[in-house]
N, C-alpha and C positions, 0 to 999 in steps of 0.2 A: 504494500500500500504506500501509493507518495505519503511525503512527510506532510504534507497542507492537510490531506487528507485526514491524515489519521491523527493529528494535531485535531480538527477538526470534530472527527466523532469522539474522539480520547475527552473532550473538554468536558470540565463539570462544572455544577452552579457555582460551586465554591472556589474558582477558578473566573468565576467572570466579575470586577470589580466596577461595576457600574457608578462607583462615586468618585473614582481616576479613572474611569475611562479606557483604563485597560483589561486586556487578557490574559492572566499568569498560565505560559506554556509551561510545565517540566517536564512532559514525554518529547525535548526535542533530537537530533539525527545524533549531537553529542553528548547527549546525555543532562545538558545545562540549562537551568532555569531561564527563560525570559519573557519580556512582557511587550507585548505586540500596542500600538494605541488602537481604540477603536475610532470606527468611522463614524460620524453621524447613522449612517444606513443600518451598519452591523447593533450600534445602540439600539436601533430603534427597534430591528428584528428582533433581538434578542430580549430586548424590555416587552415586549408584547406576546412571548414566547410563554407559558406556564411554565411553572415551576416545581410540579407538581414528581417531579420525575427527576435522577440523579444528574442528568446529560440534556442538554439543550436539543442535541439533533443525534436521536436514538438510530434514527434507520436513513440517513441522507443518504450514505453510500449506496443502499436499495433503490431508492426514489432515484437517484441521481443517474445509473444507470440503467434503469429503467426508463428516464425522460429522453437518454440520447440514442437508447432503442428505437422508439419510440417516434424522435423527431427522425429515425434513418442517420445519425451521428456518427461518423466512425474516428477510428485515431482522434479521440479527444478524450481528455484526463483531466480529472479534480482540478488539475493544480495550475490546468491551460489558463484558469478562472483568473489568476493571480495578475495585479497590473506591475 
């Protein structure tokens, strides 16, 4: 699994700091704590997300390849998402 990716489903609540703004990564490729800023966009997702569950996005990876099935998608990856 790209590292976006599974940084991605790996993330927990307690892990997402909505009052700085940031993301605390520590599953990263080195092993090393850090903290990504959020976007306005990703805030807004995420704040409007429940909370009700350990992980923000339990099944993206499913849905996600599923959508580019779907759209006829080919050779594209989590991580193409990245700007």
């Amino acid at each position: 699994m790209p590292e976006g990716r599974s940084e991605v489903l790996g993330l927990e609540w307690d892990r997402v700091n909505f009052s700085r703004g940031v993301l605390q990564l520590e599953a990263t490729k080195n092993g090393s704590w850090r903290e990504i800023p959020m976007t306005q966009a990703a805030y807004d997702v995420l704040s409007a997300l429940p909370k009700d569950r350990p992980r923000p996005f339990p099944s993206v990876g499913t849905a996600f390849d599923g959508a580019l099935e779907r759209a006829g998608i080919k050779n594209f990856h989590f991580h193409d998402l990245q700007t």
